[in-house]
C-alpha positions in Angstrom: -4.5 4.1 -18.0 -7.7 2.5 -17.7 -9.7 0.5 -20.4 -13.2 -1.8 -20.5 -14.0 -4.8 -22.0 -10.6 -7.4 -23.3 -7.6 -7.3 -21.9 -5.1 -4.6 -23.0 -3.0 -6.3 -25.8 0.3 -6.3 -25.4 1.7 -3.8 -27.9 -0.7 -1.3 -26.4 1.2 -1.9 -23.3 4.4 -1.8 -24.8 3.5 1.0 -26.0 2.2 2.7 -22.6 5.0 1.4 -21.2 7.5 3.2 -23.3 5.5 6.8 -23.5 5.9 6.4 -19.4 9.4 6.4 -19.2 9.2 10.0 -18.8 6.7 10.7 -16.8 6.8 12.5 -13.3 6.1 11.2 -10.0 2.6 11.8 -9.1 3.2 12.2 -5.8 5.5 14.9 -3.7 7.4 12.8 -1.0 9.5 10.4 -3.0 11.6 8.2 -1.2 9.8 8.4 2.2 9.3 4.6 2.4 12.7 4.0 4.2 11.7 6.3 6.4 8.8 4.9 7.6 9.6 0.8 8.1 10.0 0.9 11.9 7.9 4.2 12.8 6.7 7.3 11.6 3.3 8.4 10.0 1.9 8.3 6.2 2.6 12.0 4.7 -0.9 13.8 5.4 -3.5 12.8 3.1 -2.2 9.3 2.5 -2.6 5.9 4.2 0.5 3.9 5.5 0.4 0.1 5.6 3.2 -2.3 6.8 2.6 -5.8 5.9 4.7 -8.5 7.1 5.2 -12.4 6.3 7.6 -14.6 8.1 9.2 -16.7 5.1 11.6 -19.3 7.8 15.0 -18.1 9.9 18.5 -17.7 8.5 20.9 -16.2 5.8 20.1 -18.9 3.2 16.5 -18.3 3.4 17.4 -14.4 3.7 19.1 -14.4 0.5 16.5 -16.7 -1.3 14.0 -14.1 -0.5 16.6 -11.3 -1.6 17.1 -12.6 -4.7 13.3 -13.5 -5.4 12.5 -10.1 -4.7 15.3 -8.7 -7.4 13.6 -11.2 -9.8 10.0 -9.5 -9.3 9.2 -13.3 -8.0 6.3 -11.1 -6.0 4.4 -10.7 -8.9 4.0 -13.8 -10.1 0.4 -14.8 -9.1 -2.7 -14.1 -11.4 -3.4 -11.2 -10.3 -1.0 -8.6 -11.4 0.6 -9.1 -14.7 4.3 -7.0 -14.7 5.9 -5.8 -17.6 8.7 -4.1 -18.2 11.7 -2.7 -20.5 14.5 -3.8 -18.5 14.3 -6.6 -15.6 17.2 -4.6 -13.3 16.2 -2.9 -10.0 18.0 0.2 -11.1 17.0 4.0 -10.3 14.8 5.0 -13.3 13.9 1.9 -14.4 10.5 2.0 -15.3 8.0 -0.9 -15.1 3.8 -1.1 -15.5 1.9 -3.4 -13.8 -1.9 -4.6 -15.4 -4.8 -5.1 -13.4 -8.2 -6.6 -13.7 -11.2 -7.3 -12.5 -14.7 -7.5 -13.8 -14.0 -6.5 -17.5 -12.0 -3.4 -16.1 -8.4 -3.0 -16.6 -6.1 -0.3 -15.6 -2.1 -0.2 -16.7 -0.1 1.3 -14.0 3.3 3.2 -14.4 5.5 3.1 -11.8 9.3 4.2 -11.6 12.1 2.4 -9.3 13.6 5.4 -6.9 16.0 3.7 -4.9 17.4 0.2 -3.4 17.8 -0.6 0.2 21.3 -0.1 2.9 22.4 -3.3 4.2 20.7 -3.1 7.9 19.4 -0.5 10.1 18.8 -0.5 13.9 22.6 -0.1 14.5 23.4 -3.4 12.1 20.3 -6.0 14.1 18.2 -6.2 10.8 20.4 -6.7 7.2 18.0 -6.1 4.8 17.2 -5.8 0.9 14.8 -4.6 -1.6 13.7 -1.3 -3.4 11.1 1.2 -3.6 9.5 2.5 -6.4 6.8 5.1 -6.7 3.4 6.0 -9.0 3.5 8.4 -11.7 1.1 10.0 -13.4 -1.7 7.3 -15.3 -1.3 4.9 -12.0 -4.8 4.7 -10.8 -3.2 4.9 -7.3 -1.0 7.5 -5.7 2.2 6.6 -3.6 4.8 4.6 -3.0 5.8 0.7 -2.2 8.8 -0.5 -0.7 8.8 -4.5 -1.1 11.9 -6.0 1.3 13.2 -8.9 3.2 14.4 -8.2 6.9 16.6 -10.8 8.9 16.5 -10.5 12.2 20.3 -11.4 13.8 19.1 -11.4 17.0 16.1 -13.7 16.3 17.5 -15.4 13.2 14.1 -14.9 11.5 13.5 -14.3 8.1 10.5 -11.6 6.8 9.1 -10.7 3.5 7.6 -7.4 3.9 5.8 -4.7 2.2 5.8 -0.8 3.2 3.2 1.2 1.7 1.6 4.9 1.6 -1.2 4.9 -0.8 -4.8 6.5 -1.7 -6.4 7.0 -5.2 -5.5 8.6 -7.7 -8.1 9.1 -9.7 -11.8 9.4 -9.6 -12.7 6.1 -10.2 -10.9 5.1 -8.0 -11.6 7.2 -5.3 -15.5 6.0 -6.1 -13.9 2.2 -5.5 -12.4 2.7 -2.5 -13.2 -0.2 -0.2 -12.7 -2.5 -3.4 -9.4 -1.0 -4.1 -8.4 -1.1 -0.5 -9.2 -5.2 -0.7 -7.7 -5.6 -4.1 -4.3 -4.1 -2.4 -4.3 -6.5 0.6 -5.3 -9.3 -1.5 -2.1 -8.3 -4.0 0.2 -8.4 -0.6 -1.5 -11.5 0.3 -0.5 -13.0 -3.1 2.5 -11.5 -3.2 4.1 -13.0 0.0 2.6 -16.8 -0.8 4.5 -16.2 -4.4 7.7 -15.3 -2.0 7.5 -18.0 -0.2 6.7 -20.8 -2.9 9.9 -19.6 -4.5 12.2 -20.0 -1.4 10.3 -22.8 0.2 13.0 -25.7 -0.4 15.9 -23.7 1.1 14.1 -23.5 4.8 
């Protein structure tokens, strides 16, 4: 959803948020993420992006960032406002997130597809987190897998974000280069809100 001029107010967004629960993915290879956090290429026609943030070493600081991630503490930063019907990363569970910039607003629906295994790479990296993807009325299409990886070998600690992506609308396909900055800026954002939250455990 987009809209001009004042904020959305928050029963319209209640509102959105609720007619959303029931909307389809707008995008055809759901779940791919987990696929692609090592290796692999974006589906054709989308971008892939695989940021990375090292938050400190160890399972303490591992589990802060596990935890901050299962309280959404990634989106807490000016930028993105998150709202939701239920707080649980659950399969289903849908959420919106509101942007804006320069007396534009969009409301984004995204749904919650699945949660992460405990490690990969034969048991070397525990990890956790979830993926969730667009559905239709998000201004993007794709899918975002927000995690934190430990490293056994190296004892080091990473927030991370796995992405595909590319508009999903006209406007946005107009605002390209601005949306592609307004998405590394969120990551940006997103990992300093990570670590603020788990910086007196390292």
């Amino acid at each position: 959803m987009i809209r001009f001029g004042k904020k959305p107010s928050d029963s319209l967004v209640e509102h959105y948020l609720k007619t959303c629960r029931t909307l389809d993915f707008n995008y055809p290879f759901v779940g791919q993420t987990r696929n692609l956090i090592d290796a692999g290429n974006a589906p054709k026609g989308f971008r892939l992006d695989r940021f990375s943030y090292y938050v400190g070493s160890g399972e303490s600081v591992f589990n802060a960032v596990a935890d901050a991630i299962e309280h959404w503490e990634m989106f807490n930063h000016s930028m993105a406002d998150l709202r939701y019907l239920s707080p649980e990363i659950e399969s289903g569970n849908t959420v919106v997130v509101v942007f804006g910039s320069m007396g534009l607003w969009t409301i984004n629906p995204a749904r919650i597809i699945y949660k992460l295994d405990q490690s990969r790479q034969q048991g070397k990296i525990q990890q956790a987190g979830f993926g969730y993807g667009t559905t239709d009325g998000h201004i993007a299409t794709g899918e975002e897998l927000f995690h934190v990886d430990w490293n056994r070998e190296s004892d080091e600690v990473h927030f991370r974000i796995t992405v595909f992506s590319h508009p999903g609308s006209l406007l946005a396909w107009i605002g390209k280069p601005y949306m592609t900055y307004q998405q590394r800026r969120f990551r940006r954002l997103a990992a300093k809100a990570i670590s603020t939250k788990c910086e007196k455990i390292r």
